[in-house]
Backbone of each chain as ProteinMPNN parsed JSONL, in Angstrom:
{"seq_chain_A": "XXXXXXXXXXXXXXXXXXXXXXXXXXXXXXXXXXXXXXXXXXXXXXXXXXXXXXXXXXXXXXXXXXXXXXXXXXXXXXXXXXXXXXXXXXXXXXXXXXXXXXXXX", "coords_chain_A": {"N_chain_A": [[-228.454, 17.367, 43.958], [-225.151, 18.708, 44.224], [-221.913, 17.51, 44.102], [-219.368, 18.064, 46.789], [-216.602, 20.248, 46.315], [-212.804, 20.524, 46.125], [-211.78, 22.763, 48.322], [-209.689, 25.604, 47.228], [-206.705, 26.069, 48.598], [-206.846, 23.456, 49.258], [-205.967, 22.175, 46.633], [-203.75, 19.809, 45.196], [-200.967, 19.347, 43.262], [-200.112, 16.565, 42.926], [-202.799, 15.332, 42.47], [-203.955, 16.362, 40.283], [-202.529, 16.283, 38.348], [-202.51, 13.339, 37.75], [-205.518, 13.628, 37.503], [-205.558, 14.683, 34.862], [-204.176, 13.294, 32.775], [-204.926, 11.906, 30.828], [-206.193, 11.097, 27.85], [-208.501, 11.776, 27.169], [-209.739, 13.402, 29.298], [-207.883, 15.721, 29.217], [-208.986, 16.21, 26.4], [-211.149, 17.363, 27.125], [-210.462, 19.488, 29.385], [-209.527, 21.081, 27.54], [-211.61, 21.958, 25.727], [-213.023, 23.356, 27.683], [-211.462, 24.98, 28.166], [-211.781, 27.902, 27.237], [-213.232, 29.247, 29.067], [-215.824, 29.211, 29.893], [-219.146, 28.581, 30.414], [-220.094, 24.774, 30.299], [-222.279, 22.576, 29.159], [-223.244, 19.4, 30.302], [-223.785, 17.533, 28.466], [-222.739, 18.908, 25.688], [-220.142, 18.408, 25.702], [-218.285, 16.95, 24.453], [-218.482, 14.18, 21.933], [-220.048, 11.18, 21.252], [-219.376, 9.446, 23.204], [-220.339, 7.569, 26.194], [-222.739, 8.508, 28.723], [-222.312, 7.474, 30.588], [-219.588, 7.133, 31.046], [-218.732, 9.456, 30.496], [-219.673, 10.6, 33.368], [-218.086, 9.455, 35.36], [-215.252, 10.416, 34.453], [-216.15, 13.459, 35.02], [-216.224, 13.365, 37.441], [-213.915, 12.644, 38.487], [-212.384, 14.703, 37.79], [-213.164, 17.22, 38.692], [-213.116, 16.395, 41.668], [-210.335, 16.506, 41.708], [-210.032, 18.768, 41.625], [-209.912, 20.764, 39.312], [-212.116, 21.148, 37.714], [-215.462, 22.772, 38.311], [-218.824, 22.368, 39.302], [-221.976, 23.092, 38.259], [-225.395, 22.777, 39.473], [-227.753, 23.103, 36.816], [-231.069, 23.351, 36.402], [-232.338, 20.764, 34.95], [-229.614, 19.472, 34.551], [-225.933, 19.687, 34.952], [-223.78, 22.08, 34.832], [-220.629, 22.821, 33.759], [-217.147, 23.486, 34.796], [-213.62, 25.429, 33.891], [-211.357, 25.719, 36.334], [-210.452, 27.754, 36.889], [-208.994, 30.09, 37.496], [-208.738, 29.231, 40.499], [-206.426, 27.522, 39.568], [-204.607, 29.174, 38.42], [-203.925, 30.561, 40.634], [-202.808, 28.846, 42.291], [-200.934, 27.753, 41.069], [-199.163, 29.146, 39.074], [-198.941, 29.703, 35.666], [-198.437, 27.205, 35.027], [-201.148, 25.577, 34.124], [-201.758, 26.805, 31.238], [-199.306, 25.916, 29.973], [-200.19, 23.506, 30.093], [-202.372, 23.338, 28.368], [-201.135, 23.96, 25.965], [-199.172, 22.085, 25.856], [-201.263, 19.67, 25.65], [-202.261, 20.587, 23.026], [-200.101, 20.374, 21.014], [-199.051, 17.506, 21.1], [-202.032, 16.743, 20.277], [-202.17, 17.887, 17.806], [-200.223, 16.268, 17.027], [-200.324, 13.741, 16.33]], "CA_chain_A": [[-227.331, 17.603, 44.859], [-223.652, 18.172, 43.587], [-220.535, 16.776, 45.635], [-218.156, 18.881, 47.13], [-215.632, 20.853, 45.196], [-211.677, 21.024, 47.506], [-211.284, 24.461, 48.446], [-208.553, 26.388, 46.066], [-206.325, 25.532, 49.01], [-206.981, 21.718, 48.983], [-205.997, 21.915, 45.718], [-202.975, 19.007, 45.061], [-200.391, 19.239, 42.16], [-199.96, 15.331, 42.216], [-203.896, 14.998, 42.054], [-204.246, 17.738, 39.496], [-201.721, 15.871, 36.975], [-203.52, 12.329, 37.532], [-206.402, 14.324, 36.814], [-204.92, 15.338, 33.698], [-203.142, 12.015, 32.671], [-205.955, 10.645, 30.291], [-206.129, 11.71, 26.747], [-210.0, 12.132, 26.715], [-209.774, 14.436, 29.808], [-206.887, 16.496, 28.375], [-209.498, 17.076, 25.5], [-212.895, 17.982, 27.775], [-209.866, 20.903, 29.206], [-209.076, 22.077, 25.798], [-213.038, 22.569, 25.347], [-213.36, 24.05, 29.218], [-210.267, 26.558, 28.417], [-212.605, 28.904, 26.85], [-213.582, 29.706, 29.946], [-217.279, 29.465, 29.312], [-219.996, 26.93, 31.122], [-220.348, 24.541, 29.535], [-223.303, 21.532, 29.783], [-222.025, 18.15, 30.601], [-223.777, 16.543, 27.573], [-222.328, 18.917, 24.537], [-218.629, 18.897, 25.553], [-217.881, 15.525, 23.875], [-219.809, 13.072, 21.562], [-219.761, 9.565, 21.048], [-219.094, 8.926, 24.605], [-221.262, 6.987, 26.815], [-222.712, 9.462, 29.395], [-221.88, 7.042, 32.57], [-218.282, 7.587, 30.953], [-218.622, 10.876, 31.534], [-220.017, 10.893, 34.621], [-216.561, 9.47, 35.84], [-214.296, 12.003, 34.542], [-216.158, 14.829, 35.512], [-215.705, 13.813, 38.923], [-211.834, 12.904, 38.407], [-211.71, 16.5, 37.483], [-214.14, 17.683, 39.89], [-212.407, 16.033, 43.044], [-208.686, 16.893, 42.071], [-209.949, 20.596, 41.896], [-209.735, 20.905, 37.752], [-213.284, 21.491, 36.949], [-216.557, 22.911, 38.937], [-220.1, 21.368, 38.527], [-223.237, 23.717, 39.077], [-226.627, 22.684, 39.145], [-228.754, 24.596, 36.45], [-232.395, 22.595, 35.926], [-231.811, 19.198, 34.738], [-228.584, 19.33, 33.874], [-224.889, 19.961, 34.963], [-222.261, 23.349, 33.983], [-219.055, 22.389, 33.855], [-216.398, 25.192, 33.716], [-212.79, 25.195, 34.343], [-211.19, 26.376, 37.801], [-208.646, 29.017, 35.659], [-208.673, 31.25, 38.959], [-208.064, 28.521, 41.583], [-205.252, 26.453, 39.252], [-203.711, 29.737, 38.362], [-203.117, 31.091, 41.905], [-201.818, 28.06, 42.988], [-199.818, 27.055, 40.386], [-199.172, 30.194, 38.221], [-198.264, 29.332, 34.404], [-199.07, 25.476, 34.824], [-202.683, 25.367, 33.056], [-201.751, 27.422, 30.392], [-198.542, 25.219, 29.623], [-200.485, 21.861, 30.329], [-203.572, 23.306, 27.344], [-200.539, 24.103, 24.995], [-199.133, 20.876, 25.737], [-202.109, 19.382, 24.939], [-202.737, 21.372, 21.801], [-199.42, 20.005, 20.555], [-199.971, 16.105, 21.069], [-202.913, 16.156, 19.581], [-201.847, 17.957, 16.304], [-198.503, 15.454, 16.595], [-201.378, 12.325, 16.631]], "C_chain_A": [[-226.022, 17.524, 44.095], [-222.523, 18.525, 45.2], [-219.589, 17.841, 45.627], [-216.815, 19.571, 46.687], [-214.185, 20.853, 46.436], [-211.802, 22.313, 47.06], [-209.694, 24.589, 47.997], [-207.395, 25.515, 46.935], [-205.721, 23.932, 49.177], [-206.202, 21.023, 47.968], [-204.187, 21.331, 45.437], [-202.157, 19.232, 43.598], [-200.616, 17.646, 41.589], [-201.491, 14.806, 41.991], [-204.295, 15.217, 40.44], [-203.702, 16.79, 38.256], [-202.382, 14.548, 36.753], [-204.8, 12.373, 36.836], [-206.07, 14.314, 35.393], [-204.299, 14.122, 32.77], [-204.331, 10.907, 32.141], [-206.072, 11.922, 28.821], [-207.721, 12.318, 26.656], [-210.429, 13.331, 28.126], [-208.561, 15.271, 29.317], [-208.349, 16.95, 27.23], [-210.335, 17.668, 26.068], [-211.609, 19.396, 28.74], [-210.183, 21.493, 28.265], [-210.716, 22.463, 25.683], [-213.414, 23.801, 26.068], [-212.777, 25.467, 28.742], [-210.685, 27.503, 27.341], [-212.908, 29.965, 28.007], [-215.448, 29.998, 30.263], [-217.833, 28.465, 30.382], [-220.174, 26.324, 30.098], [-221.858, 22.921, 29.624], [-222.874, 20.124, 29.641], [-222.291, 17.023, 29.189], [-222.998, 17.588, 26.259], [-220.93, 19.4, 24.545], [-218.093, 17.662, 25.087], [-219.065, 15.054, 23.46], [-219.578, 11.616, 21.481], [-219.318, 8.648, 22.5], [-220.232, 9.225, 25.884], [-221.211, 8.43, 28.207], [-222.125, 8.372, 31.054], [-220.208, 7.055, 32.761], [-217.406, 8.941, 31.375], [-218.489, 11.283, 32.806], [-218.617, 10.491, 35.581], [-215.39, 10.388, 35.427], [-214.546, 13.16, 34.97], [-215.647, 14.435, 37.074], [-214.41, 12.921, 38.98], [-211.591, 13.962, 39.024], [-212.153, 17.44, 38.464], [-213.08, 17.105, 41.246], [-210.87, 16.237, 42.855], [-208.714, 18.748, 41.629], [-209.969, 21.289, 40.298], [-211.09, 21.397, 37.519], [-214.357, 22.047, 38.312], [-217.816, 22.288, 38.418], [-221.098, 22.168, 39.209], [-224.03, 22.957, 38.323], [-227.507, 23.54, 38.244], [-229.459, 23.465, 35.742], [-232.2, 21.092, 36.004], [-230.186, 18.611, 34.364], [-227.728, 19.855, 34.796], [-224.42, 21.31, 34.276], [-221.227, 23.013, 34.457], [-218.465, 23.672, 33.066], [-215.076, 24.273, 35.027], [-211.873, 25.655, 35.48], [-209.712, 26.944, 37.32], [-208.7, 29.879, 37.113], [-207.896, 30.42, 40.033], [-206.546, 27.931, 41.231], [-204.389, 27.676, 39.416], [-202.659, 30.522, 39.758], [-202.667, 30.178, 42.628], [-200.167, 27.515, 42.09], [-199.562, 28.096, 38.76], [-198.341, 29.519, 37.118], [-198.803, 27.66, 34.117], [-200.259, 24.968, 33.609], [-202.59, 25.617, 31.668], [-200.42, 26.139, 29.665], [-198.854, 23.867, 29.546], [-201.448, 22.223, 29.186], [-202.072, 23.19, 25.716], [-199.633, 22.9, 24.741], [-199.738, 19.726, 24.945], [-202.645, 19.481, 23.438], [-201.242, 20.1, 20.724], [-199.136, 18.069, 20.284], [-200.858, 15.541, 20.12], [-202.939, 17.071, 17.594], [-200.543, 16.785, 15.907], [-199.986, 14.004, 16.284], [-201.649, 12.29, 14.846]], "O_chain_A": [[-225.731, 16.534, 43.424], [-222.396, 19.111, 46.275], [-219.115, 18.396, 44.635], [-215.859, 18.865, 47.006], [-214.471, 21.161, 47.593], [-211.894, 22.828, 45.945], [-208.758, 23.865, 48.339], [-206.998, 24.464, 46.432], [-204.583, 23.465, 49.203], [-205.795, 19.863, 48.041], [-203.323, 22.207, 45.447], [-202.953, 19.293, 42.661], [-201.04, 17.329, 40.478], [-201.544, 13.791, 41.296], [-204.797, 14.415, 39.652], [-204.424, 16.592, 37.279], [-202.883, 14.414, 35.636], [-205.204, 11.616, 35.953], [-206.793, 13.487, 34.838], [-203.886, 14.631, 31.729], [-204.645, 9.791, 32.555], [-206.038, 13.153, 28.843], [-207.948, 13.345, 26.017], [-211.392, 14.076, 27.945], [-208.965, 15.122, 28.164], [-208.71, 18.124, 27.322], [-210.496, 18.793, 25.596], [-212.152, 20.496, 28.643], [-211.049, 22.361, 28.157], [-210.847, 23.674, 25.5], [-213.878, 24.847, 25.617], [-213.266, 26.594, 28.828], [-209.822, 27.863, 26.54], [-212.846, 31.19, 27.907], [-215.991, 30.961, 30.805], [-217.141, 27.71, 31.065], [-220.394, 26.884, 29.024], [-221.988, 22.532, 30.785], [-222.084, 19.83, 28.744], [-221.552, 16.102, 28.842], [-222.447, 16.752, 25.544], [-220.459, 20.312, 23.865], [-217.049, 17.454, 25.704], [-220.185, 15.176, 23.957], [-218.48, 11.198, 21.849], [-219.034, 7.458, 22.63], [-220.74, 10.241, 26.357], [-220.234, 9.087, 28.567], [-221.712, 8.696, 32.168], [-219.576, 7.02, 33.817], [-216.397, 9.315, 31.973], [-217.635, 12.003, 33.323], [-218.218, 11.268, 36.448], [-214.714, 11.009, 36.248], [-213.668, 13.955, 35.305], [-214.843, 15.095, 37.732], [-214.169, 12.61, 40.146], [-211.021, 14.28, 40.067], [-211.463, 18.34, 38.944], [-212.194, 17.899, 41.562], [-210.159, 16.133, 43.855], [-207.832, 19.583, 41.429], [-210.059, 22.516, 40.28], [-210.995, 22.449, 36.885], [-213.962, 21.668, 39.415], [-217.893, 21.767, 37.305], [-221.235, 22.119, 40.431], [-223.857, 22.521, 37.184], [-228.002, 24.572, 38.696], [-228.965, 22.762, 34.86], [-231.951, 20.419, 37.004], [-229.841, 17.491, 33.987], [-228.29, 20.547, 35.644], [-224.765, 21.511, 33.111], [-221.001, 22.937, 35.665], [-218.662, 24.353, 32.06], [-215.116, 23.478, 35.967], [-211.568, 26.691, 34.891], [-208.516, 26.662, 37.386], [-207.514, 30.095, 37.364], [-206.766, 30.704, 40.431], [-205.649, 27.814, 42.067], [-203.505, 27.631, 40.271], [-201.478, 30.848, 39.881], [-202.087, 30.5, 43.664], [-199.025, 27.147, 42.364], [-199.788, 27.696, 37.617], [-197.306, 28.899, 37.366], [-199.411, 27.185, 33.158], [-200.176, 24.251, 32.612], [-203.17, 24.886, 30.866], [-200.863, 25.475, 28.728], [-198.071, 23.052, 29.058], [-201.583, 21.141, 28.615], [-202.177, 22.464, 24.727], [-199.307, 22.639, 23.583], [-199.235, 19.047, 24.05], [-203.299, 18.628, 22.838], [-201.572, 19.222, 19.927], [-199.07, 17.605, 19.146], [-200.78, 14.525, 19.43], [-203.583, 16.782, 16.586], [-200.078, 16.551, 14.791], [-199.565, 13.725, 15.161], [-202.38, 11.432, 14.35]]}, "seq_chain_B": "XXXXXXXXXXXXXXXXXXXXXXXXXXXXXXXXXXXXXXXXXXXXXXXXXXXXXXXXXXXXXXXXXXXXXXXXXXXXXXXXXXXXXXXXXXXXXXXXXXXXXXXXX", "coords_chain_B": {"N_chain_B": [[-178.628, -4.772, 31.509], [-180.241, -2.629, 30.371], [-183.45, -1.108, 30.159], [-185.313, -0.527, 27.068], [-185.943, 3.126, 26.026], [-188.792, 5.156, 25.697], [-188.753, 6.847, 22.268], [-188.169, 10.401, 21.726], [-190.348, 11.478, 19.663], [-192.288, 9.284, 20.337], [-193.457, 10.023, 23.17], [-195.597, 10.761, 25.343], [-198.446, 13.53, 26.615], [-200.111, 12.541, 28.06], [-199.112, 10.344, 29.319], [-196.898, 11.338, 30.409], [-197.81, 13.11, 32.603], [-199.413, 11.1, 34.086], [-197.235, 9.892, 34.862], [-195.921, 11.444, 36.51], [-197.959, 12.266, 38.506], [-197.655, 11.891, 41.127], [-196.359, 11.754, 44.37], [-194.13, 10.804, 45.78], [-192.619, 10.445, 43.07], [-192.38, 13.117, 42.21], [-191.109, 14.358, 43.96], [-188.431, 13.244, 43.247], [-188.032, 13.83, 40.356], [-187.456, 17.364, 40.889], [-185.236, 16.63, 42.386], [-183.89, 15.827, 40.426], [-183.82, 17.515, 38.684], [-181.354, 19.528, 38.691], [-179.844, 18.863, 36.825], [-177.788, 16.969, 36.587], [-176.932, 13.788, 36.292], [-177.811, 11.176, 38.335], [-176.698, 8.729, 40.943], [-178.865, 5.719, 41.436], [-179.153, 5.243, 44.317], [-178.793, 7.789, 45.527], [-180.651, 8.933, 45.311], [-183.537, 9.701, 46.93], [-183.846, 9.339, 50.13], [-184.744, 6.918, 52.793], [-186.553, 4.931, 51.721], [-187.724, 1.772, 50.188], [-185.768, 0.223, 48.441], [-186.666, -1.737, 46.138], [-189.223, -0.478, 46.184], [-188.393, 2.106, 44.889], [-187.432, 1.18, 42.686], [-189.846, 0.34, 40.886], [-191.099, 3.318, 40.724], [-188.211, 4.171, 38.954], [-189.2, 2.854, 36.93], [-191.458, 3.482, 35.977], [-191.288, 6.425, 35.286], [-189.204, 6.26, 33.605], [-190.689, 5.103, 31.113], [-192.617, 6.91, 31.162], [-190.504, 8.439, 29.496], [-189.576, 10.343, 30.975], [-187.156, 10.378, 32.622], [-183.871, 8.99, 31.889], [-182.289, 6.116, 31.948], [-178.696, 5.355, 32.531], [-176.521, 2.535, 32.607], [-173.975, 1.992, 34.976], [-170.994, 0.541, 35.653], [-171.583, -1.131, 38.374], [-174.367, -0.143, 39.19], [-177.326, 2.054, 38.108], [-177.151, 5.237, 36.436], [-179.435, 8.203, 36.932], [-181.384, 10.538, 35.284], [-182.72, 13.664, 34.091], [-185.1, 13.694, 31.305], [-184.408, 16.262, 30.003], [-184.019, 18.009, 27.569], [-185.454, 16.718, 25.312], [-187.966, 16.744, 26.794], [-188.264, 19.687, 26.642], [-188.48, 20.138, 23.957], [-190.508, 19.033, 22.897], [-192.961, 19.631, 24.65], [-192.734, 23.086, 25.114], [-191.84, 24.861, 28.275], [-193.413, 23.383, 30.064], [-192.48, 21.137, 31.697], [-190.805, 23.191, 33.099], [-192.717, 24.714, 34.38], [-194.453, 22.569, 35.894], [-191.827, 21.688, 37.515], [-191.966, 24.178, 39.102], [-194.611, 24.311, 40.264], [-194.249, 22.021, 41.606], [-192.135, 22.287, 43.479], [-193.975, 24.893, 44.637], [-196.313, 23.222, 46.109], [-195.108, 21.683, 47.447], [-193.772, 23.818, 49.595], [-196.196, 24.954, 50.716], [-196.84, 22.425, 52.488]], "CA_chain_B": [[-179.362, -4.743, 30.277], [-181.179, -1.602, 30.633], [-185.002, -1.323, 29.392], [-185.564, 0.839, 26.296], [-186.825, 4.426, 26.431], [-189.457, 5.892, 24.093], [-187.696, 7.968, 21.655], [-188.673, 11.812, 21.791], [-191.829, 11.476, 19.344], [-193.129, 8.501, 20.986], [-193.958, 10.689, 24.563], [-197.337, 11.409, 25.173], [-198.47, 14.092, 27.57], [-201.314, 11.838, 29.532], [-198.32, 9.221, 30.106], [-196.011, 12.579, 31.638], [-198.721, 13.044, 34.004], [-199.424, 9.885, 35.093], [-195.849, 8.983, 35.929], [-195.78, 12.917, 37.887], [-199.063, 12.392, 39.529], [-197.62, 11.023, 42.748], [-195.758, 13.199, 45.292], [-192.678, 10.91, 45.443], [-192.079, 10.831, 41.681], [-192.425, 14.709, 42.015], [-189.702, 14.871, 44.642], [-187.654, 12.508, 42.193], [-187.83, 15.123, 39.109], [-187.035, 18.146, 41.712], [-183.693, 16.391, 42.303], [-183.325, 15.9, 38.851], [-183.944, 18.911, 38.069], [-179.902, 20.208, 38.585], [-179.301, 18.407, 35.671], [-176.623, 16.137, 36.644], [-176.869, 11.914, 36.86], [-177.476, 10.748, 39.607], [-177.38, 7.283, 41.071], [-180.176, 5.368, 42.153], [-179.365, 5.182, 45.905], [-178.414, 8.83, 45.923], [-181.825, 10.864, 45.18], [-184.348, 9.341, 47.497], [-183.527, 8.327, 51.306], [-185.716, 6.348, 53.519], [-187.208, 4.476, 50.819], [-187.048, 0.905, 49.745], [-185.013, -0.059, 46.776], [-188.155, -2.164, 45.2], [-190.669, 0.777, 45.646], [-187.728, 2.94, 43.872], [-187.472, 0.796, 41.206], [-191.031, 1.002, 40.638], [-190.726, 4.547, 40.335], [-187.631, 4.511, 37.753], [-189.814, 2.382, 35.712], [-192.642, 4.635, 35.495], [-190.639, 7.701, 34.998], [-188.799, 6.088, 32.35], [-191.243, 3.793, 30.328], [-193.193, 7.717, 30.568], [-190.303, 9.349, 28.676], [-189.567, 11.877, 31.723], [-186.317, 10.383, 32.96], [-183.006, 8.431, 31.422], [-181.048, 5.318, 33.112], [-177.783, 4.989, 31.864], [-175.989, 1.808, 33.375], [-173.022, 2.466, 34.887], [-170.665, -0.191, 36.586], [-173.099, -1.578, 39.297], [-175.573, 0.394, 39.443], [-177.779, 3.109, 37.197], [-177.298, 6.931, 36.938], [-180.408, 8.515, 36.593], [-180.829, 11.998, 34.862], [-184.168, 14.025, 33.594], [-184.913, 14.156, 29.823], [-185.2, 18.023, 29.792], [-184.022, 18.274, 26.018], [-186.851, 16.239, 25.122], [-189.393, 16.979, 26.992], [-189.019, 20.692, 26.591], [-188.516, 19.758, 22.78], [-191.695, 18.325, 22.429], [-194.012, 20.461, 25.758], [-191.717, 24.046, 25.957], [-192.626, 25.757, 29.087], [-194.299, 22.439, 30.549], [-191.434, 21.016, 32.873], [-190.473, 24.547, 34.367], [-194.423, 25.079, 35.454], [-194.677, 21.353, 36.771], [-191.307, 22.204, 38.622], [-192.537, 25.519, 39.778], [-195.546, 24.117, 40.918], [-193.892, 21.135, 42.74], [-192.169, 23.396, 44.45], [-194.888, 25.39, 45.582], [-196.724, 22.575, 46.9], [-194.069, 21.369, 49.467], [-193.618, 24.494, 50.421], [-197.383, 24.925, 51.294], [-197.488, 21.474, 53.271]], "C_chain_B": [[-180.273, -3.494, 30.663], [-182.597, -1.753, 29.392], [-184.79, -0.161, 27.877], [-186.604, 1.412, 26.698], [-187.703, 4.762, 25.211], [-188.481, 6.745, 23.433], [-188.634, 9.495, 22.097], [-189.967, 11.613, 21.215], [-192.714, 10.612, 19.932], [-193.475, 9.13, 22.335], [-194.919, 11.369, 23.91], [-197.578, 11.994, 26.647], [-199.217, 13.418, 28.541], [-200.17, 10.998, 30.501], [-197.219, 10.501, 31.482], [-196.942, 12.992, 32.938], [-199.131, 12.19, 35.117], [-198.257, 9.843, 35.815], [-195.633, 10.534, 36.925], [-196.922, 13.011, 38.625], [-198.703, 11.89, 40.742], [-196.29, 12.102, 42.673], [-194.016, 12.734, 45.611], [-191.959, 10.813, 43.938], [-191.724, 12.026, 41.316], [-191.082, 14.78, 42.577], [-188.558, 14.288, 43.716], [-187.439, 13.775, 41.188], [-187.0, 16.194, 39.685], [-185.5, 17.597, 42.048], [-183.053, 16.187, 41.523], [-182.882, 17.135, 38.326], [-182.651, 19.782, 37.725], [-179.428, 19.802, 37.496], [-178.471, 17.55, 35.101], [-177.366, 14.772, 36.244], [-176.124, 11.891, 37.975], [-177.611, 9.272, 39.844], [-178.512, 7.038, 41.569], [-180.552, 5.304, 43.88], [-179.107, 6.536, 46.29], [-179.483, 9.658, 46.157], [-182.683, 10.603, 46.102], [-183.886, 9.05, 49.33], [-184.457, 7.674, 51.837], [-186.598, 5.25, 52.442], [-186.597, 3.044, 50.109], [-186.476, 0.594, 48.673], [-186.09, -0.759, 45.7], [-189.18, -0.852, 44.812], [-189.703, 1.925, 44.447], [-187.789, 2.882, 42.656], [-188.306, 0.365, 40.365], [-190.999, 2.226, 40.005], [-189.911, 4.514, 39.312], [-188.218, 3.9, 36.822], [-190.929, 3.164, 35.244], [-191.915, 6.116, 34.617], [-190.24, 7.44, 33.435], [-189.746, 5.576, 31.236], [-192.557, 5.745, 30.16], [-192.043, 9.014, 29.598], [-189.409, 10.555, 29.243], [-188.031, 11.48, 31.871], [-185.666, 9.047, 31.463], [-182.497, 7.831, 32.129], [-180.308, 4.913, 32.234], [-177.142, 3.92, 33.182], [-174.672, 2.337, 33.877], [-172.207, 1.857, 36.339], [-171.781, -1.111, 37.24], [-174.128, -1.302, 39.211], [-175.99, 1.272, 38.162], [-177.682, 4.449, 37.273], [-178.467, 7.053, 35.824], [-180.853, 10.204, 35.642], [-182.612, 12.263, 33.871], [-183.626, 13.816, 31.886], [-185.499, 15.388, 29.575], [-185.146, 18.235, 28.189], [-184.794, 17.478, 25.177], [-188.162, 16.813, 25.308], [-189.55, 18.505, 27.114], [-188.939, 20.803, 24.697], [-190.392, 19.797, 22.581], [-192.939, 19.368, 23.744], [-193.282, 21.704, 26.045], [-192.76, 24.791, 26.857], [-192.884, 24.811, 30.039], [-193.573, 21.975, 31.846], [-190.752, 22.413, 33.815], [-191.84, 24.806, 35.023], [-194.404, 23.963, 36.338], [-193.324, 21.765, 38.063], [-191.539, 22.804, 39.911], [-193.148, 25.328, 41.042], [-195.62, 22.824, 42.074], [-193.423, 21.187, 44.082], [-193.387, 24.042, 45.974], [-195.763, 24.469, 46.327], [-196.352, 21.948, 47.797], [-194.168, 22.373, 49.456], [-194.894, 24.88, 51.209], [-197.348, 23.487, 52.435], [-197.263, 22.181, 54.196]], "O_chain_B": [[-181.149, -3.764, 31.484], [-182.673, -2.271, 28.277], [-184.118, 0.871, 27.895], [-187.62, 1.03, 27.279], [-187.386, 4.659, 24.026], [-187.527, 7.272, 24.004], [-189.678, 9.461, 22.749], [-190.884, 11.541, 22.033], [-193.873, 10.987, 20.108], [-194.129, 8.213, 22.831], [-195.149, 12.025, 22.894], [-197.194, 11.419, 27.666], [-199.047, 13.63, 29.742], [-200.138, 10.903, 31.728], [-196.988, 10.479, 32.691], [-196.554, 13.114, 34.1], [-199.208, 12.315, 36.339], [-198.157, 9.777, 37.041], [-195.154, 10.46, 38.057], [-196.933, 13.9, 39.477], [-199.602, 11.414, 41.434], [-195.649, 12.757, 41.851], [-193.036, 13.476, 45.693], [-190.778, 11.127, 43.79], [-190.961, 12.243, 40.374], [-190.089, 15.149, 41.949], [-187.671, 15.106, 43.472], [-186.585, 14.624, 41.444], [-185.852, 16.247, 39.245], [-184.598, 18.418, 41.877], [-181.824, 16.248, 41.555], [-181.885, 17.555, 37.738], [-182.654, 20.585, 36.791], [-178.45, 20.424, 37.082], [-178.268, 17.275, 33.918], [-178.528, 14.887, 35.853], [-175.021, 12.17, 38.446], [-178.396, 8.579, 39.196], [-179.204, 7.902, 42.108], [-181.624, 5.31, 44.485], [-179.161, 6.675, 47.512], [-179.518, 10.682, 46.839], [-182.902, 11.745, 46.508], [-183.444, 7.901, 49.319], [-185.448, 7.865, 51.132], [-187.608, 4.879, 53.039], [-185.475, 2.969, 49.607], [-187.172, 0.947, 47.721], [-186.265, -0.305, 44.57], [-189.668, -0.423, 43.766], [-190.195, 2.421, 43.433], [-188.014, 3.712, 41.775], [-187.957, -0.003, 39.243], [-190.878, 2.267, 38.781], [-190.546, 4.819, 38.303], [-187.893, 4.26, 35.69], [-191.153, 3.381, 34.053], [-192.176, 6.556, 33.497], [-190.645, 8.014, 32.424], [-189.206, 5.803, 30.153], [-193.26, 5.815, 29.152], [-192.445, 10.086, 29.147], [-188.778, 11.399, 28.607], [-187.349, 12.262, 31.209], [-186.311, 8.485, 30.578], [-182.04, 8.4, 33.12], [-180.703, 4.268, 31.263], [-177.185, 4.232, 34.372], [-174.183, 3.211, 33.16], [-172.393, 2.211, 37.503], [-172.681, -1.686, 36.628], [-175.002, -2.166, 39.139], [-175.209, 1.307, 37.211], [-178.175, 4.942, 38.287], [-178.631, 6.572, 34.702], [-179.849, 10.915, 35.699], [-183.334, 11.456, 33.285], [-182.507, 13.784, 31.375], [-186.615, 15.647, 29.125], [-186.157, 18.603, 27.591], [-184.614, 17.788, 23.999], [-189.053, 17.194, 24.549], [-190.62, 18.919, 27.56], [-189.506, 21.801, 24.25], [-191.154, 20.656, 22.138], [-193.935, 19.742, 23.124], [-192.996, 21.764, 27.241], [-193.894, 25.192, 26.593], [-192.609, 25.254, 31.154], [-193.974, 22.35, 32.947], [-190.343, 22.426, 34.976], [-191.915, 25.1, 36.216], [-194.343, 24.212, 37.541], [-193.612, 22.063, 39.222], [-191.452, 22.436, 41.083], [-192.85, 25.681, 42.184], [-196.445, 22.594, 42.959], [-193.762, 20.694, 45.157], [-193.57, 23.885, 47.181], [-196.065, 24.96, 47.415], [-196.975, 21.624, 48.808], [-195.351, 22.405, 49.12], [-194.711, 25.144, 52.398], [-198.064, 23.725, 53.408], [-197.632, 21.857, 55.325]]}, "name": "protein", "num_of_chains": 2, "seq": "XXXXXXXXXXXXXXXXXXXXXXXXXXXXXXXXXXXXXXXXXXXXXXXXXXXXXXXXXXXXXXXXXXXXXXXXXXXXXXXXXXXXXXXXXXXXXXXXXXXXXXXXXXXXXXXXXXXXXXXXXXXXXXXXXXXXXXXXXXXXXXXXXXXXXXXXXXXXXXXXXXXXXXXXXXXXXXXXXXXXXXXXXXXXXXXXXXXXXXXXXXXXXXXXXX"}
């Protein structure tokens, strides 16, 4: 069973940035913004999977990420359609953000 | 005695999120946003002076805003030449998109 995604609508700026407002989600974006699926264990290493399992659904419940079922496993992809029609330019300026940070580090 | 501010390199994008993840910190920025200093009893109404000054501590201690003392009280004022220094693009989308989400409620 996976939990409930908000509809595009639903979808909160001040969630969205909370969301966003952790250095180790900021990087599992930067992986996402490929635009690809991706599987919930090879988008980060060294980090405990029950660690995981709490950020995805951060990201998941403030509308940032989707979570399909495929077999045993999780796809995680990034909600580039829903963020952008709500909040046109945002995503793109919050990855390049990001990008910059972590070369300043 | 006013608190010190990070300098420009010390801001980190997770901390800019955190302190903009909440909906009255958002409206806070949005009145910033003209560019002026403002005082502290001027940008907010209805709102107690403790929970405010909550808020200017977050804001500031993330980098986003400036309190200059002044007489009695503090004028408050964004750090746009910073923070589009260091994120360009980043504060006009968050704007944008602050925007657009009052206007959706």
């Amino acid at each position: 069973m996976i939990a409930p995604h908000p509809e595009r609508a639903q979808i909160r700026l001040a969630d969205v940035l909370v969301a966003l407002g952790n250095p180790l989600r900021l990087s599992i974006i930067r992986v996402l913004a490929d635009g690809g699926e991706h599987s919930c264990g090879s988008i980060l290493d060294g980090v405990a999977k029950s660690t995981l399992t709490h950020h995805w659904r951060v990201l998941r419940d403030a509308g940032v990420i989707r979570q399909r079922p495929s077999g045993r496993e999780n796809l995680l992809s990034l909600r580039r359609d829903d963020l952008d029609a709500r909040y046109p330019g945002l995503l793109d300026s919050l990855l390049d953000a990001a990008k910059r940070d972590s070369t300043a580090d």
